[in-house]
N, C-alpha and C positions, 0 to 999 in steps of 0.2 A: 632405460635410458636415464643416465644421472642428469641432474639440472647445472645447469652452467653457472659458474662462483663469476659474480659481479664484483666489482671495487665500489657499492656502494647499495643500497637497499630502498625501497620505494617507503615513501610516508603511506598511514593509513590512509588519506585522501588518494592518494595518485595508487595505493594497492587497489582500491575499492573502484576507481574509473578503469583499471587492468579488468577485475574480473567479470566489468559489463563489458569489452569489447567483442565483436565477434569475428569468430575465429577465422585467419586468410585474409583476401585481399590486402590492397592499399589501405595501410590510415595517415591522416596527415595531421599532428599535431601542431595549431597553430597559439605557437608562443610559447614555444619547444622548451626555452628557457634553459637548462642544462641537460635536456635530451635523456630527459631518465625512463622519463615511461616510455617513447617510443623504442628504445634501445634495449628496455626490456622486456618490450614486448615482442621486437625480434629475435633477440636471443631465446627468448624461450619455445619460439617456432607456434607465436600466436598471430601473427600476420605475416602475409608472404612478404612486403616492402613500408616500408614507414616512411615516412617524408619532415623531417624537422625544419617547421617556419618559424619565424621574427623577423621582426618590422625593423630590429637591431643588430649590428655587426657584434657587438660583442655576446650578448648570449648566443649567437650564433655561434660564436668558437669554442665558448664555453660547451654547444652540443658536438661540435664534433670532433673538441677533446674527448669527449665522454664516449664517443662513438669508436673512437681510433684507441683507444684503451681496451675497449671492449671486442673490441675487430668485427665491426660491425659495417663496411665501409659498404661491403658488397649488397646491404639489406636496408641499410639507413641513410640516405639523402638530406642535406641541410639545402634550405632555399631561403634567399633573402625575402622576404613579402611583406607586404601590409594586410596581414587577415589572409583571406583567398585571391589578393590580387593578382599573383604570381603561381597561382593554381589555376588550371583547367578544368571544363567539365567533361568528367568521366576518367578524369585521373588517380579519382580515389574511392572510394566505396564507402569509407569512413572517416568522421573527424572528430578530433576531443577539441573541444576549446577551453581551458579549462586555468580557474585562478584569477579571477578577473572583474569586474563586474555586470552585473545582467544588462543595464546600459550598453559597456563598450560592447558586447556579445552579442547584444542587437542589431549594433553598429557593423559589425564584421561581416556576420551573415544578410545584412541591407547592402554592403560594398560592392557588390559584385547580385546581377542578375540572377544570374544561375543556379543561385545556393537554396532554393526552392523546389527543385527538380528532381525528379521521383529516382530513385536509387542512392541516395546518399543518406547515409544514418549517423547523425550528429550527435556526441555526447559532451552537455555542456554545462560546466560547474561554475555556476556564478559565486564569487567573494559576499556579494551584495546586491540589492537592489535586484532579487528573484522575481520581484512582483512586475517588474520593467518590463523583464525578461516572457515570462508568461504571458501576458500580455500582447506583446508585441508578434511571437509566435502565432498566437490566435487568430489575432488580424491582418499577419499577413501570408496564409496559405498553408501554416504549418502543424501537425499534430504534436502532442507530447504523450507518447505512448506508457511511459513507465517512469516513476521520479521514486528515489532514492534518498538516502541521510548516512552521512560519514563521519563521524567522532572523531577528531585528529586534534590532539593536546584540546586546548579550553574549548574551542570552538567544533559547530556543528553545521557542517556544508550540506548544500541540497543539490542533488547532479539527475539533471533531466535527459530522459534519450528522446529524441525526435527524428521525425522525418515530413517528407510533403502530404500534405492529408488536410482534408478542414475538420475542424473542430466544432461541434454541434453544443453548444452551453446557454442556456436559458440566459435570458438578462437579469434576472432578479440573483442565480450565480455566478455572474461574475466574477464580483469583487472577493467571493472568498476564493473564488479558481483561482484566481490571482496571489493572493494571500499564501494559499499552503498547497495549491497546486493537488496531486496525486500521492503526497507524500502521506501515507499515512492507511493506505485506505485497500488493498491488496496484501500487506504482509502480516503475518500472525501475530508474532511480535515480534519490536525492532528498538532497543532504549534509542540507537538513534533518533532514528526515526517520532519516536514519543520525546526525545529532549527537544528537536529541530519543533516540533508544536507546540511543546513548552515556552521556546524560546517566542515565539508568534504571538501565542497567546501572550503572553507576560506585554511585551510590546504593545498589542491592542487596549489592554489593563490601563496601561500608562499613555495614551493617547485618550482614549475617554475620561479616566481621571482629568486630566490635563483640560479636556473639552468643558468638562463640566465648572471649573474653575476657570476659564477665561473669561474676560474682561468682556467680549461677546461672546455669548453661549452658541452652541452650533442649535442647527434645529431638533426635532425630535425626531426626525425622521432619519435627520446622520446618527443621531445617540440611538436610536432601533435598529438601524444597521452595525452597528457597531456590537450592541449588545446581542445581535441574531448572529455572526459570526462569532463571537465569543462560544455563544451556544453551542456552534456547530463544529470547532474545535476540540470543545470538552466533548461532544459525541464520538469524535474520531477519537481523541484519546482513550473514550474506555473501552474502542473496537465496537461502534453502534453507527458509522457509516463506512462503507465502502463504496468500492467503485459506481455497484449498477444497485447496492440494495442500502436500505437504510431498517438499524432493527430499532422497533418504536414499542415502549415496554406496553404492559396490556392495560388498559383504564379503562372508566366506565363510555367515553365517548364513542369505544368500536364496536358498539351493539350492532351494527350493519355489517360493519368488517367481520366480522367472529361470524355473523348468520349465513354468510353470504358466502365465506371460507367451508362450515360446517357443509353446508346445502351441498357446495360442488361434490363435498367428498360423499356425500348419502346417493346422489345421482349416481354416483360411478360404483355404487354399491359396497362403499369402505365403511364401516362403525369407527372404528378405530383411528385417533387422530395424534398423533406423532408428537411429540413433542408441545401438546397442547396442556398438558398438567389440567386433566381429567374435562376439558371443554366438551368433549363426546358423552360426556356420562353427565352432564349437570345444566339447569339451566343457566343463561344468560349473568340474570340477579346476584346467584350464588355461585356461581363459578368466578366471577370475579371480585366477589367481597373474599371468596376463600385467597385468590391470587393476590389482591391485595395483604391480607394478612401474616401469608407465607412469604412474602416480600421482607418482610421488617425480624428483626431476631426479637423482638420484643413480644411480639403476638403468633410468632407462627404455631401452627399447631404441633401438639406433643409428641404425635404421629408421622410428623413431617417432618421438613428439613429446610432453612432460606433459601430459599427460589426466587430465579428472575425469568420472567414471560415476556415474549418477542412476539409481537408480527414481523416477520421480515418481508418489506414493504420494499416496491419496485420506484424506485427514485423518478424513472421518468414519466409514471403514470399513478404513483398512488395505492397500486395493489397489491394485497397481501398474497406472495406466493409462496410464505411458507410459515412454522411457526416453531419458535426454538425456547428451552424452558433449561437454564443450567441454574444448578443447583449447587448451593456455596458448602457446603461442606457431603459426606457422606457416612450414612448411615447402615445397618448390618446390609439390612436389604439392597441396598442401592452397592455397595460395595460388592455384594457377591453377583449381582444382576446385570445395574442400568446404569451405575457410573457419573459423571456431574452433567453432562449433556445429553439432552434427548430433543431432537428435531425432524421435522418433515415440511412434506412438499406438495399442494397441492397439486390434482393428478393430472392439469392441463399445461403445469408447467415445469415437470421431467423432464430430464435428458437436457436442459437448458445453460448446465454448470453453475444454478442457482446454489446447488446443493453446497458447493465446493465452500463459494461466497459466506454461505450462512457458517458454515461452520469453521471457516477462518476468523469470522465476526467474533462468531461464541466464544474460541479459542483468546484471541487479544481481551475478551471483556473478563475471561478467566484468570489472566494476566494481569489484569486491572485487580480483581478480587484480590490478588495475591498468591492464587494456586501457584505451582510448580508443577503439577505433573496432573492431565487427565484422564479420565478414565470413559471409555465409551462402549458401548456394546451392540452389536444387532445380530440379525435370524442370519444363519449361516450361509442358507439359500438366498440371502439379499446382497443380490451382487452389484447394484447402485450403489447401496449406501458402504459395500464393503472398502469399495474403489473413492469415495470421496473420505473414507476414514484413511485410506492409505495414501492418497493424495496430498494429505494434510500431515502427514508424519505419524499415523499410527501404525504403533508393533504391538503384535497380536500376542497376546501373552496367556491365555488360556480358552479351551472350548470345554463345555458344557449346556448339560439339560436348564431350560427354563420352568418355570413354574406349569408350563400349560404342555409342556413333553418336547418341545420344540427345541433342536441343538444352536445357541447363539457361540459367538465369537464376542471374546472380551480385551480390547487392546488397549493400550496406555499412547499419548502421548507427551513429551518432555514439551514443558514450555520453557525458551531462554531467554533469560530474565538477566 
């Protein structure tokens, strides 16, 4: 089936709010504007009916000019409204709000009762003032399931999909939930995505500068907030938080973590510790002077290769459920073997999609390194980890014997940069 030739073409913002919609039902764009994305999103047979609102008579005609060009008359509906005022509940299944600021956007969806109510999936691209927005979501009944970054000429939009659900977030994160939201923290790599934290981060820069130079200094406990979010920014940008996991490099302070990790695996009768860059084979003392040193290109050993060490640590309680060790360049061994990443899981917290997490992490921090393309490998017979490498975009690019006679699987994945 050929695609149908429009008289006009969607911006990267309005393509990118297209390919989150889901597929069928009602959508109702409210503040239609010239009816471009509803109109192609019915023409392309991505919703059964689209509904174009404005609070104004003229972009109003402006959509269904666009509408009647496209002969779309039978699939696409203009409605005068203010927001959802002239919408019903259960008239639509989905809604873009989008181009705007997180302010009025708040405003819209506070207009009207209803707009709370479980079956409706709002996709909604604030101009500005996302922190309003997020915010105001939180507090009043609503989740933000997925948030997103779109490049369109200078500027970098952030478009949030929500729905009714409460939102569980510690008080001490708030203010950076607010801040940068979701965006950043499920996808492997995204420059969007990474420029929209850029742009964040630059902006906190320049508010504590500014704090610290004013006429009243703020306290120290706003300049430690200020500067604990900055932190936690630059974490998400080299791909070291995610959703549910946060990877915390290895130092001397997790003598308890590493003993405690080691122990589960000896109880369950495993020696072999994954991704631990040899924690199974060495004490405590020296297993971490070596990882420190393997850290740094200046000291690593001859034999080796720069290595970063992960506990990949569970955000809402502090525990190491797994440990990930990628390695910045590759060597003979490592090239015909093991590849820049090797990680595992302890064995009480399998089957959990921790795995997935960690090595989406891995991947964005590889990204951060600079790599373009990784290479990963495991035992053939290991059908977890085969399934969380192909999860993740790996193609399997050769089988062979390992060292100890056992057949691995060796696959590459492209990172886009």
């Amino acid at each position: 089936m050929s695609l149908p030739k429009l008289p006009f073409r969607l911006s990267p913002r309005l393509q990118m709010i297209a390919s989150l919609v889901r597929p069928g039902g009602v959508l109702a764009d409210i503040g239609a504007d010239h009816g471009y994305l509803v109109t192609w999103l019915a023409a392309h047979g991505r919703i059964d009916k689209g509904l174009a609102c404005d609070i104004n008579p003229m972009p109003l005609e402006h959509s269904r000019s666009t509408i009647a060009r496209c002969r779309m008359e039978e699939k696409v509906e203009t409605r005068l409204s203010d927001g959802l005022k002239e919408l019903s509940p259960g008239e639509f299944s989905q809604a873009v709000i989008a181009g705007m600021g997180g302010d009025t956007i708040a405003d819209i969806l506070a207009g009207v009762p209803w707009s709370g109510q479980a079956g409706i999936r709002y996709l909604l691209q604030p101009n500005s003032k996302e922190d309003h927005l997020r915010e105001w979501l939180h507090l009043h009944g609503f989740q933000i399931l997925e948030e997103h970054a779109v490049q369109d000429g200078n500027f970098v939009y952030p478009i949030l999909i929500a729905e009714a659900g409460k939102m569980e977030i510690p008080e001490e994160q708030r203010r950076l939930f607010y801040t940068i939201g979701r965006i950043g923290e499920t996808s492997a790599f995204c420059p969007a995505e990474n420029a929209y934290l850029r742009r964040r981060r630059k902006a906190l820069l320049l508010r504590l500068e500014g704090r610290k130079s004013a006429v009243k200094p703020d306290t120290p406990q706003e300049l430690s907030s200020l500067r604990t979010m900055l932190l936690h920014i630059d974490r998400r940008l080299q791909g070291m938080e995610g959703e549910h996991l946060s990877l915390i490099q290895a130092n001397e302070s997790q003598r308890s973590m590493a003993e405690d990790y080691l122990g589960e695996h000896h109880r369950y009768g495993e020696k072999i510790l994954h991704g631990s860059a040899m924690l199974d084979s060495l004490p405590f003392e020296q297993w971490i002077c070596k990882t420190a040193a393997n850290s740094r290109p200046e000291t690593v050993q001859s034999h080796w290769v720069q290595t970063s060490v992960f506990f990949a640590v569970r955000r809402e309680d502090g525990k190491a459920v797994g440990m990930l060790d990628i390695r910045h360049q590759l060597n003979d061994f490592l090239r015909q073997y093991a590849g820049h990443i090797g990680y595992g899981i302890r064995p009480t917290e399998r089957g959990k999609g921790y795995g997935s997490e960690m090595l989406r992490l891995g991947l964005k921090y590889a990204a951060y390194l600079g790599l373009e393309d990784v290479m990963l490998s495991c035992y053939s017979e290991n059908e977890a980890s085969r399934k969380i490498i192909l999860k993740c975009g790996g193609r399997l690019e050769r089988e062979l014997l390992y060292t100890d006679g056992r057949q691995i699987q060796v696959y590459q994945i492209p990172l886009t940069i």
